[in-house]
C-alpha positions in Angstrom: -4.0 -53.2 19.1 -5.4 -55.1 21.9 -4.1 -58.4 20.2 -0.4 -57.3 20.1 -0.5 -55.3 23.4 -0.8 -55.4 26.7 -2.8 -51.9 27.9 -2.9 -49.7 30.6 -3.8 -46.3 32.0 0.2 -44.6 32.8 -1.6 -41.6 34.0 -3.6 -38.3 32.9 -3.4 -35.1 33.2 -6.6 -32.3 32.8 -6.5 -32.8 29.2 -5.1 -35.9 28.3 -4.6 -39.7 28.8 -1.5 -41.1 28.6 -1.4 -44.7 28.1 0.7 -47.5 28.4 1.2 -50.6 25.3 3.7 -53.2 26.1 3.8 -55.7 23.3 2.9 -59.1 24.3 5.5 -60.8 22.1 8.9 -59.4 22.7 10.2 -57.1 19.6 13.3 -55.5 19.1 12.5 -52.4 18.1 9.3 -51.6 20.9 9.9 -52.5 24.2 7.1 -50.1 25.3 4.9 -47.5 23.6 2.7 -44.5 25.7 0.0 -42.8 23.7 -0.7 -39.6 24.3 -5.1 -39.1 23.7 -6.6 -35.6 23.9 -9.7 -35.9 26.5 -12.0 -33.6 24.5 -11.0 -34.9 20.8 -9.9 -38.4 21.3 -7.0 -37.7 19.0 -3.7 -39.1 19.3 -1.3 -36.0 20.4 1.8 -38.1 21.5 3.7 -41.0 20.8 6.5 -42.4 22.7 8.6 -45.5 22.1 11.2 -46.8 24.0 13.3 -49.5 22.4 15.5 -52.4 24.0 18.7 -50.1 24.3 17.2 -47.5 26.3 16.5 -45.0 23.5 13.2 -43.1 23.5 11.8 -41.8 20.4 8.8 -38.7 20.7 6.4 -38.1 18.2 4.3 -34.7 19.0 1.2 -34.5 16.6 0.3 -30.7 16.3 -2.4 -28.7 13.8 -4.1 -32.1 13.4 -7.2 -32.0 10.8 -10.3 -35.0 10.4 -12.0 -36.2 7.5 -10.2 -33.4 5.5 -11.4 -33.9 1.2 -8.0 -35.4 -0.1 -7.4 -34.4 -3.8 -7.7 -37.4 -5.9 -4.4 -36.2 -8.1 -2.4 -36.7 -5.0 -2.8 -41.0 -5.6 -2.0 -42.9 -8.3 -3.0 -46.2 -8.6 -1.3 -49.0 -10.9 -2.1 -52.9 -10.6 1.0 -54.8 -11.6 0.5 -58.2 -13.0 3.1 -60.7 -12.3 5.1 -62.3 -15.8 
């Protein structure tokens, strides 16, 4: 992240950091991003982008689990060979 981002502290609260990632290289789509960490977990709770027309879009991360077992059913792998 640090390589595509400029990054700051935008403020905190008693349980959380917000920060600040404005992209070093202009990008359409991103014109800024805050993240949203929980001070006890260090989990991302919160993501907001703002794009180059103004529009903000909120991401809210709730019931979050770690290092949960993942059936292996749930992927299916295939290798694809070229002709």
């Amino acid at each position: 992240i640090k390589g595509d981002f400029n990054i700051g502290l935008l403020g905190e609260d008693k349980t959380t950091y917000i920060l600040k990632l404005d992209p070093k290289i202009p990008q359409p789509n991103v014109q800024r991003l805050d993240i949203t960490v929980d001070k006890k977990t260090n989990l991302v709770v919160k993501t907001k982008t703002y794009d180059m027309l103004g529009n903000e879009t909120i991401i809210n991360f709730e019931g979050l689990k770690i290092n949960q077992t993942v059936s292996d059913d749930i992927f299916k792998f295939k290798i694809l060979f070229p002709n």
